[in-house]
VEXDREN-2710 file (C-alpha; in Angstrom, 1 decimal):
% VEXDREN-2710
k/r/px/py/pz
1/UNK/160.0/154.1/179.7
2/UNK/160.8/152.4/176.6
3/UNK/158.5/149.5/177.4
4/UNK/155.4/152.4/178.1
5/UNK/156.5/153.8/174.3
6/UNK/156.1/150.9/172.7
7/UNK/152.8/150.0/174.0
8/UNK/151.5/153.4/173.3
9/UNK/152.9/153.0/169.7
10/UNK/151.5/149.2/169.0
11/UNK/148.1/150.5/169.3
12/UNK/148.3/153.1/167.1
13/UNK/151.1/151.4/163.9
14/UNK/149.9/149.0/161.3
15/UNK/153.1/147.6/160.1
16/UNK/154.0/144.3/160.2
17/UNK/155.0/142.5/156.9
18/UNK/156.6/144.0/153.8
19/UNK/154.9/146.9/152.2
20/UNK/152.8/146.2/148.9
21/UNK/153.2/147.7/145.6
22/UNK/150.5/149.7/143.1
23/UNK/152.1/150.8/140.0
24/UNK/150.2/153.9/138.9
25/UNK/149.7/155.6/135.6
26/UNK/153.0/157.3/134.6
27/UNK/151.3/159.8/132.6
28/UNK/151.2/162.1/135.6
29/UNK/154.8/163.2/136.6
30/UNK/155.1/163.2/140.4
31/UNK/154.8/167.0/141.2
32/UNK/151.6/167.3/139.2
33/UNK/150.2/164.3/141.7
34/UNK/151.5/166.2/144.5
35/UNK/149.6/169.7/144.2
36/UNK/146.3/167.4/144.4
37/UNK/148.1/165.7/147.3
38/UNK/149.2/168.6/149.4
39/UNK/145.4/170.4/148.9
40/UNK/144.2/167.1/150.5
41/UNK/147.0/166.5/153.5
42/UNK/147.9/169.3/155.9
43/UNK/150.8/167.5/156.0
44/UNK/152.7/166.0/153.4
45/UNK/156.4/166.1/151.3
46/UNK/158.0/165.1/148.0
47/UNK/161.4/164.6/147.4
48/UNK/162.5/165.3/144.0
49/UNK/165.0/164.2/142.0
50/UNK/165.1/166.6/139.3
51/UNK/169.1/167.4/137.3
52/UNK/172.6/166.7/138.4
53/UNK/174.7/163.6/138.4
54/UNK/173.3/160.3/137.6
55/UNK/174.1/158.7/140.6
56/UNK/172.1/161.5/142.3
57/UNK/168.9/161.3/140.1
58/UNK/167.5/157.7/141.1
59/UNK/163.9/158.6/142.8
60/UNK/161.7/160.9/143.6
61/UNK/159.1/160.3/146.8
62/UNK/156.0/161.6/148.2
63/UNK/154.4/161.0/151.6
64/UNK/151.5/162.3/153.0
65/UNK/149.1/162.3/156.2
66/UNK/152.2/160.4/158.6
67/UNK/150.8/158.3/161.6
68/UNK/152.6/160.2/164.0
69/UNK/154.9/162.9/164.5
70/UNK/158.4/163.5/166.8
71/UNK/159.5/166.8/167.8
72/UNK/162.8/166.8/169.7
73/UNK/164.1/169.9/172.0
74/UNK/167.0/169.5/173.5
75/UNK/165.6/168.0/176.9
76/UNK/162.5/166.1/175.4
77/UNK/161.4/164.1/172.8
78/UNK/157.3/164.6/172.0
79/UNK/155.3/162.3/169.8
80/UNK/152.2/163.7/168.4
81/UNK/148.9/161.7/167.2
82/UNK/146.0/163.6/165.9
83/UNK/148.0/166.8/166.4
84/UNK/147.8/165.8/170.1
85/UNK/150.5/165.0/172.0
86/UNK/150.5/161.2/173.5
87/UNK/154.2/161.3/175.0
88/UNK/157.1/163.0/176.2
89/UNK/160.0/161.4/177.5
90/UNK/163.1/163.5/178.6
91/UNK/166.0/162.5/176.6
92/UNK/169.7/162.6/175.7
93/UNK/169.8/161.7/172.3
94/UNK/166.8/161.2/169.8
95/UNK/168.2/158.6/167.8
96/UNK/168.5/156.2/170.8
97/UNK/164.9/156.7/171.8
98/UNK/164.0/156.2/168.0
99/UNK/166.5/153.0/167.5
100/UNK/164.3/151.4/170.2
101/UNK/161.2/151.2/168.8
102/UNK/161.8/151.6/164.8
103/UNK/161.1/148.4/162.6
104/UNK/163.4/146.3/160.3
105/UNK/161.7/145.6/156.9
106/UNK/163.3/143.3/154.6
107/UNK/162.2/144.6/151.3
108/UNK/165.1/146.1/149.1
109/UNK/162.9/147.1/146.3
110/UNK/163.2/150.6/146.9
111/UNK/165.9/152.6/148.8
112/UNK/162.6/154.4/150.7
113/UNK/159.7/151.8/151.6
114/UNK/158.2/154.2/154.4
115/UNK/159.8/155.6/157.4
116/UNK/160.7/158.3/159.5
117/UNK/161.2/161.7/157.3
118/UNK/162.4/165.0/158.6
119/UNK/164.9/167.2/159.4
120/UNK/167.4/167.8/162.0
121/UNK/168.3/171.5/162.9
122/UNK/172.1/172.4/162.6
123/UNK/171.7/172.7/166.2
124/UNK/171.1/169.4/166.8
125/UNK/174.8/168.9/167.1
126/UNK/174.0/169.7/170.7
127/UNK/172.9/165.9/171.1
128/UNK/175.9/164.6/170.6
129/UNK/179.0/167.2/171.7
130/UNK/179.6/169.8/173.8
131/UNK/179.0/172.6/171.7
132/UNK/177.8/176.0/173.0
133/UNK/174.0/176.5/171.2
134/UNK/172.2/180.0/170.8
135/UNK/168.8/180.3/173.5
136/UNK/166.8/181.9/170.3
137/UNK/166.0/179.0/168.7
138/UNK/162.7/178.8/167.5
139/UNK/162.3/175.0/165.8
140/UNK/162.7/171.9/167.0
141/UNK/166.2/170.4/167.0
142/UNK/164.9/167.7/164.9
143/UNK/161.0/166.8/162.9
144/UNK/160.1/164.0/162.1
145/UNK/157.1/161.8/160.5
146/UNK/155.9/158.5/160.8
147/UNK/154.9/157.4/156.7
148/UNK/153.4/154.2/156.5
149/UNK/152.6/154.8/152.5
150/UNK/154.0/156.5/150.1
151/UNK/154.5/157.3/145.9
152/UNK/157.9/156.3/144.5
153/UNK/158.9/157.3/141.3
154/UNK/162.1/155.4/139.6
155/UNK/163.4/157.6/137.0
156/UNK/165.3/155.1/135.6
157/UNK/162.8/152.8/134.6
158/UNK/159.7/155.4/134.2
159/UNK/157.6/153.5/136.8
160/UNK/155.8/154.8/139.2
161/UNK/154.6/152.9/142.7
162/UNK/151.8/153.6/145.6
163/UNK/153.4/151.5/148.6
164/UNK/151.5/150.4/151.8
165/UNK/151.1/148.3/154.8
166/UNK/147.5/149.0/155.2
167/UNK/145.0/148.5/151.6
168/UNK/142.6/150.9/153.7
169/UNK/144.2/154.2/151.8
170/UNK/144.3/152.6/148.2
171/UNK/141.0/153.8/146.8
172/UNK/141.2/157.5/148.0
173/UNK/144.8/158.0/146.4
174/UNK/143.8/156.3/143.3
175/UNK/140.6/158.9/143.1
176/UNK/143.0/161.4/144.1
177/UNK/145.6/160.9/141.9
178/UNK/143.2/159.9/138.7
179/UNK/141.1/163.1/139.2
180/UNK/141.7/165.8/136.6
181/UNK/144.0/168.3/137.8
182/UNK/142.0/171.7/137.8
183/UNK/143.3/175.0/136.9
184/UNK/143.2/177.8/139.0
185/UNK/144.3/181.3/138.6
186/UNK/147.4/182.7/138.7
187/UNK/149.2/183.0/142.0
188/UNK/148.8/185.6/144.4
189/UNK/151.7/184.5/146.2
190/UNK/154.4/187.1/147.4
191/UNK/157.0/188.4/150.0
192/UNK/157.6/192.0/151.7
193/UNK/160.1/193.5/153.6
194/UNK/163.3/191.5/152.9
195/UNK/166.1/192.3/155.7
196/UNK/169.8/190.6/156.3
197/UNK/170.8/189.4/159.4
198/UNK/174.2/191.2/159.1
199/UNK/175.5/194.1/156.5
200/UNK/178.4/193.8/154.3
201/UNK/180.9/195.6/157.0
202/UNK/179.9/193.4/159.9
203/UNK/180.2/190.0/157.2
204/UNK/183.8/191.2/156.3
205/UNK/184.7/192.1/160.0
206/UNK/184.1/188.3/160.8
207/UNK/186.0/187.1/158.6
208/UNK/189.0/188.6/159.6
209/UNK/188.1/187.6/163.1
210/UNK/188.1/184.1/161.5
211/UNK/191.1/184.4/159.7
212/UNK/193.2/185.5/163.0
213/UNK/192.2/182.2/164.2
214/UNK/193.7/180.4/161.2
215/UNK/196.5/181.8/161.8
216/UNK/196.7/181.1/165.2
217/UNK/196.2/177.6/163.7
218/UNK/192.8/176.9/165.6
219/UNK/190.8/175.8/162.3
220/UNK/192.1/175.5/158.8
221/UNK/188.9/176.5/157.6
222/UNK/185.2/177.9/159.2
223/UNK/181.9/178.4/157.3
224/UNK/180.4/181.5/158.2
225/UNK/177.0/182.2/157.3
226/UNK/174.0/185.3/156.7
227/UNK/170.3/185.1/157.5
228/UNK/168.0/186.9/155.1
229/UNK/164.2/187.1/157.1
230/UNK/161.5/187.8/154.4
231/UNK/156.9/187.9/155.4
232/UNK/155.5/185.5/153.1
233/UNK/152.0/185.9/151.8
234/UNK/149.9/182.9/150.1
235/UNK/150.4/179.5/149.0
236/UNK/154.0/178.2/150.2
237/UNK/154.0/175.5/146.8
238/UNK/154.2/178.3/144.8
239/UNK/157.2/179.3/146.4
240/UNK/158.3/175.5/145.8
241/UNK/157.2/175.5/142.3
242/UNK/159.1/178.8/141.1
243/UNK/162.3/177.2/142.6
244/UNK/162.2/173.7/141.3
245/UNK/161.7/175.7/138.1
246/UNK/165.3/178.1/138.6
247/UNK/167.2/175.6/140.3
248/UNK/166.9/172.3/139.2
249/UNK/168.3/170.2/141.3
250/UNK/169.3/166.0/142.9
251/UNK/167.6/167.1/146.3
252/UNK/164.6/169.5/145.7
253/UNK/162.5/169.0/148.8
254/UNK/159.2/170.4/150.8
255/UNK/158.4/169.5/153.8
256/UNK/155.0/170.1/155.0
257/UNK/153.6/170.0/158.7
258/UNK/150.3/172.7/158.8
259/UNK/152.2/176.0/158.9
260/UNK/155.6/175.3/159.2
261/UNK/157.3/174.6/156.0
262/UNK/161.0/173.9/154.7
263/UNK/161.8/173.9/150.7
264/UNK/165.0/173.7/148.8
265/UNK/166.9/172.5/145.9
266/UNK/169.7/171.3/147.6
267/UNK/172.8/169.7/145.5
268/UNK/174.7/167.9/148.3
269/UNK/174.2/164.6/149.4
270/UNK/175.1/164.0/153.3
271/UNK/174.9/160.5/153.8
272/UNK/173.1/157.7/151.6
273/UNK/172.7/154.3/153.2
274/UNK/172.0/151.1/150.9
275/UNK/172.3/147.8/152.7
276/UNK/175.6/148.0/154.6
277/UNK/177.1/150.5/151.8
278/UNK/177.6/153.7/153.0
279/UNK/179.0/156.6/151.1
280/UNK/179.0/160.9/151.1
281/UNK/179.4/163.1/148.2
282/UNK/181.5/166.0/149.6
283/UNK/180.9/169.0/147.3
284/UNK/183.5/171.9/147.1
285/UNK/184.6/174.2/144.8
286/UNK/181.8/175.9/141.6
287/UNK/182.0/177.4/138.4
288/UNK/179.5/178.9/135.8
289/UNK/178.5/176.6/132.9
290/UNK/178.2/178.6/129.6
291/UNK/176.3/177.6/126.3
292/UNK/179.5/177.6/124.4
293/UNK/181.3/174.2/125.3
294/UNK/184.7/175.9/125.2
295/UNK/183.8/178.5/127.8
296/UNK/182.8/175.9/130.5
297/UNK/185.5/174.1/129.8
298/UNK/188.0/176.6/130.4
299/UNK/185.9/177.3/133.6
300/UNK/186.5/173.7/134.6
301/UNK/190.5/174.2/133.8
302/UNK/190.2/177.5/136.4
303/UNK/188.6/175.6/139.3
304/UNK/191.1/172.4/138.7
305/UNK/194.1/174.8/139.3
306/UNK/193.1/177.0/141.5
307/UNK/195.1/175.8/144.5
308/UNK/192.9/177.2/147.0
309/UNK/190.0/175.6/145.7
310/UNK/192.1/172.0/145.9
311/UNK/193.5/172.4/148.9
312/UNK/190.0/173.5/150.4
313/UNK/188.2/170.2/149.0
314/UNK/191.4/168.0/149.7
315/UNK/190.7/169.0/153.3
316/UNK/187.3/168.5/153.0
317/UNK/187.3/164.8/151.8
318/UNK/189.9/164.0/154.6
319/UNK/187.3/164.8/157.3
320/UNK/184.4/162.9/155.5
321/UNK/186.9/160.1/155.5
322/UNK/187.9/160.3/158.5
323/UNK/183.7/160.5/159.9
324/UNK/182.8/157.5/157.7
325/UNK/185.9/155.7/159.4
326/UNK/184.2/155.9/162.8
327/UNK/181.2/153.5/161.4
328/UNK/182.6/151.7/158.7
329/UNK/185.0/148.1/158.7
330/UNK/188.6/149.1/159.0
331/UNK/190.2/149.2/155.5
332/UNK/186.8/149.8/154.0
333/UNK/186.6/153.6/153.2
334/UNK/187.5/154.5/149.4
335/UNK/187.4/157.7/147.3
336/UNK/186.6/155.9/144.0
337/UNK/186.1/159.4/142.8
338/UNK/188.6/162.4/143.8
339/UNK/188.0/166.1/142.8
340/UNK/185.7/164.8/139.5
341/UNK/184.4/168.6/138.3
342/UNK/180.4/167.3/137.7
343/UNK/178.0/169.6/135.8
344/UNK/174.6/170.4/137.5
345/UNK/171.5/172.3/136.2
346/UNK/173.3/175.7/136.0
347/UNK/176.6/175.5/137.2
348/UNK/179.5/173.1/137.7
349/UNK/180.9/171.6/141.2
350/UNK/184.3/169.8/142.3
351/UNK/182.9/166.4/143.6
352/UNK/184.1/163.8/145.2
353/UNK/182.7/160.2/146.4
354/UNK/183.5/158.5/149.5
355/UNK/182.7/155.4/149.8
356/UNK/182.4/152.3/153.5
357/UNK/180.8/149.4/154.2
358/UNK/178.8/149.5/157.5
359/UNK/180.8/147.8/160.5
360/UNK/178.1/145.6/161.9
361/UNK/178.5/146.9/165.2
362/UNK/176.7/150.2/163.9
363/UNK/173.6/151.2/162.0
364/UNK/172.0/154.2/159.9
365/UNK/171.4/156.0/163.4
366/UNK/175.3/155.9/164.4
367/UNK/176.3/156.3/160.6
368/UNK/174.0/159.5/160.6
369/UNK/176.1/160.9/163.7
370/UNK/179.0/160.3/162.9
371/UNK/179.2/162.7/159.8
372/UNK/176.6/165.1/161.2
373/UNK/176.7/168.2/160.1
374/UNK/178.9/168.0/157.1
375/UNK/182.2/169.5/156.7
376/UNK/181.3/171.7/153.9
377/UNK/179.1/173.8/155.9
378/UNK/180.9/174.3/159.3
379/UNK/184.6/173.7/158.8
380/UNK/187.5/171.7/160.0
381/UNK/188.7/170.9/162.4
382/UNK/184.5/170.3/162.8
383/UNK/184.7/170.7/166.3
384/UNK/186.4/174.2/167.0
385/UNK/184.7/175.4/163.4
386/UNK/181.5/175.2/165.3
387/UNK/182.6/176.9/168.1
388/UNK/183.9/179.9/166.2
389/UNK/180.4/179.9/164.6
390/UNK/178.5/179.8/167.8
391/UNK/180.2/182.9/168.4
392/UNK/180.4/184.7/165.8
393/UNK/177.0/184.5/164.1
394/UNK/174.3/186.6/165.8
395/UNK/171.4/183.6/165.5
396/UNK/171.6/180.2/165.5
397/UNK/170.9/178.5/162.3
398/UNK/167.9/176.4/162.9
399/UNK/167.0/174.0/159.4
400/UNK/169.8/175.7/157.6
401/UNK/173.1/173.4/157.5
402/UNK/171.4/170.8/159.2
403/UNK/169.6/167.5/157.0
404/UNK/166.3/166.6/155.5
405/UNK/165.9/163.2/154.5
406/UNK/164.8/159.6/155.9
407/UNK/165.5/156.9/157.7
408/UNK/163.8/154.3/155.9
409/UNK/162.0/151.2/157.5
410/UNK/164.3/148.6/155.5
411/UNK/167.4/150.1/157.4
412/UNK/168.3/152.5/154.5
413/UNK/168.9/156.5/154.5
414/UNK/169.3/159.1/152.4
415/UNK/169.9/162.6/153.6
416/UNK/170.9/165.9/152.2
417/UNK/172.1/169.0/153.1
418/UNK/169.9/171.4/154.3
419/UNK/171.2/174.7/151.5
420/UNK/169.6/176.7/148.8
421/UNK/166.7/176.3/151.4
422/UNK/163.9/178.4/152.9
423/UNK/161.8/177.6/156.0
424/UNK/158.3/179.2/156.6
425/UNK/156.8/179.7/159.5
426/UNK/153.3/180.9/159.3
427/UNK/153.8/184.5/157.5
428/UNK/157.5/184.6/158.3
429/UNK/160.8/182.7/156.4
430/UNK/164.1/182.8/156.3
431/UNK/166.9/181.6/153.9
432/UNK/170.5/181.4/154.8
433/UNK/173.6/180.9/152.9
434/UNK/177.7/180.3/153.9
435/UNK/181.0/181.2/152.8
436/UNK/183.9/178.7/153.9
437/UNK/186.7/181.2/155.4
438/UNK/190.2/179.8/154.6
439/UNK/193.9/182.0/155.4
440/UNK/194.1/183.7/151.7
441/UNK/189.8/184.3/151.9
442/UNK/189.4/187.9/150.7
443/UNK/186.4/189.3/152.8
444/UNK/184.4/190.8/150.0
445/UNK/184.6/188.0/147.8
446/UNK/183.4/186.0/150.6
447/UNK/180.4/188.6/151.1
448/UNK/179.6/188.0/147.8
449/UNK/179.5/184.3/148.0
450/UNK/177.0/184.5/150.1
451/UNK/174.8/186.7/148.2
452/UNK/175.3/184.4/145.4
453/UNK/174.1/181.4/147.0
454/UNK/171.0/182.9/147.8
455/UNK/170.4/183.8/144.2
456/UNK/168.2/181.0/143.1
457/UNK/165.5/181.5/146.1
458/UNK/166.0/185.0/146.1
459/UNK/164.7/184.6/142.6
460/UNK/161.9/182.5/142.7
461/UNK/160.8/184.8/145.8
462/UNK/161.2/188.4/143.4
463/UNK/159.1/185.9/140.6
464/UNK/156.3/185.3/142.6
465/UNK/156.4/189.2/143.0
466/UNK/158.0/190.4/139.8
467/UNK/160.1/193.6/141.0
468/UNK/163.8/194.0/140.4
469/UNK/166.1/192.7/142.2
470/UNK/168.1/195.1/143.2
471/UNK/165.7/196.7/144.9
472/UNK/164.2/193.2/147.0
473/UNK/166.5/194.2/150.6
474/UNK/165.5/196.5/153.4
475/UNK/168.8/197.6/153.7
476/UNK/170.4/197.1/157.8
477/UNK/171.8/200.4/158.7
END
């Protein structure tokens, strides 16, 4: 089967060398060259690298037009060339399939020198344990593209790059990217008939559910979670644009593939890949940042000795620890950074880095498992968390609390978690937001963590139509 895979694939891929650089005019900041980009390419993302922590803000990418495609369900894996499909294979896990046939390019110029980019649904867990899964799902478990080229952008040094492995491409992006941008007029973009999945009553109820668990001692802590369904009408980028300009952020992303889109300004880092250095940023614990210095500082004092807040992210680091230990060289794992309180665009977190180096019996595809999904947005133990989550939340999650992100041709990865997000589906979207439930969690407040969370693409939705806010939800009876 593998063998029949790869033959099918070697008349269709290009790559064989290193890829080739193009530095570009830097006059045109990536975004800008991507609105020509995305009205050219039915399918098409950027990655953006926009405010946060320095170690976040490296690169920003774009891709565009991918060879081929893989969609996974949980029986089969599909590839899809010239929106046909060429293959199915049933399968067990999708990474194994992919390990089989995906390349190894030496170049190290870039963390991202084309690859496989996509997401996996937070469902996708199904691959690899036993956990129960909702039949409603409506996405593929995991999406993926095949980019053979490719726009970096190093904000470090100010220099932007056009990659490839094929020249045949070189002349229609430089057009592309050297024609004037146009101007059009203003959006028509807008959304209607807002609805939660679950009222404020029915939230609180769960948590108390959850809470009997902790004290039966079955978790220490469960993340659970509210859908908010919205109709979208127009162009999905605008959408995009309005929350790039709100939230700010070290992993803004759209995803592109005809109809279906997923967009987000995500702050967390899931797992990041560099050679055989492997590390996780862990993220737990927020505050407001104020324009008076002293203010945010005494914010920051709050969140240090808050002992719930501690204890939570304490937790927290000890299972990405303990996941990174399951890939990495014994001894290897570090936390060269422990509960730092890091300032991002408008607000501040309680970070912490945790650092391996790749045992060399594994790779990016068994490094990916291991810490899939993160901690912060199902619980701990991870196991039971999901569980408890599989029962108590009406829907399954689909993008939201999965990743988005790439596995990279040079054996690199960098993926995020899928939060502050939105998926589109022709005229309909969803965003989705969590609260983690520990033993002192007051219901409300954790109701209203929720709500909060969804604040920024709540926003840049009621933009796009300019109402009030308070008046954006059906209400559920």
């Amino acid at each position: 089967m593998a063998m029949d895979l790869n033959k099918k694939l070697n008349k269709i891929l290009v790559l064989k060398n290193g890829p080739k650089f193009l530095e570009l005019d830097t006059n045109s900041p990536p975004f800008s060259i991507f609105k020509k980009i995305s009205k050219e390419f039915d399918n098409c993302f950027i990655f953006e690298s926009l405010d946060g922590p320095k170690e976040l803000v490296e690169s920003s990418i774009i891709g565009f037009d991918p060879k081929f495609s893989i969609k996974c369900t949980l029986r089969n894996l599909r590839i899809y060339y010239n929106q046909k499909e060429i293959y199915r294979q049933r399968i067990k896990d999708p990474l194994e399939t992919i390990r089989s046939f995906f390349p190894s390019v030496k170049n190290k110029q870039y963390r991202y020198v084309g690859g496989l980019v996509g997401y996996f649904c937070y469902e996708a867990i199904r691959f690899w344990e036993n956990i129960p899964i909702k039949k409603d799902l409506k996405y593929p478990l995991c999406h993926f593209g095949w980019y053979e080229d490719g726009i970096v952008y190093d904000h470090q040094k100010n220099k932007l790059e056009y990659f490839y492995y094929d020249k045949s491409r070189i002349e229609r992006i430089k057009t592309l990217i050297e024609t004037p941008e146009l101007k059009t007029n203003m959006s028509k973009s807008s959304y209607s008939n807002l609805k939660r999945s679950i009222n404020k009553s029915d939230f609180e109820r769960k948590v108390n559910l959850i809470k009997k668990h902790l004290l039966n001692g079955d978790v220490f802590q469960t993340v659970l979670s509210k859908k908010i369904t919205f109709e979208y009408h127009g162009d999905s980028l605008d959408f995009y644009e309005q929350l790039r300009s709100i939230n700010p952020s070290p992993y803004m992303f759209y995803f592109k593939d005809n109809s279906n889109i997923l967009l987000g300004a995500s702050p967390e880092m899931l797992i990041r890949i560099t050679g055989i250095h492997v590390e996780t940023y862990p993220i737990a614990g927020s505050r407001p940042v104020s324009n008076d210095p002293r203010i945010t500082n005494q914010y920051r004092k709050e969140m240090e000795g808050d002992k719930k807040e501690v204890a939570e992210h304490t937790m927290l680091v000890d299972l990405a620890r303990n996941d990174l230990g399951k890939v990495c060289r014994f001894g290897t794992v570090r936390t060269p950074e422990l509960m730092k309180v890091k300032r991002f665009s408008h607000i501040q977190h309680m970070v912490s880095h945790v650092i391996g180096i790749l045992d060399s019996n594994h790779d990016i595809f068994d490094a990916f498992k291991a810490v899939f999904p993160a901690g912060t947005i199902s619980g701990a133990p991870k196991i039971r968390a999901m569980e408890i989550i599989s029962i108590l939340e009406p829907e399954s999650r689909g993008p939201y609390a999965g990743a988005i992100g790439y596995f990279s041709f040079n054996r690199c990865c960098d993926f995020a978690i899928t939060i502050r997000s939105a998926f589109l589906d022709n005229k309909k979207g969803f965003t989705q937001s969590g609260a983690g439930i520990v033993i002192d969690s007051i219901p409300s407040k954790e109701f209203q963590e929720t709500e909060d969370k969804s604040r920024a693409v709540l926003t840049a939705l009621e933009r796009l139509n300019q109402k009030s806010p308070q008046n954006i939800f059906t209400r559920n009876k």
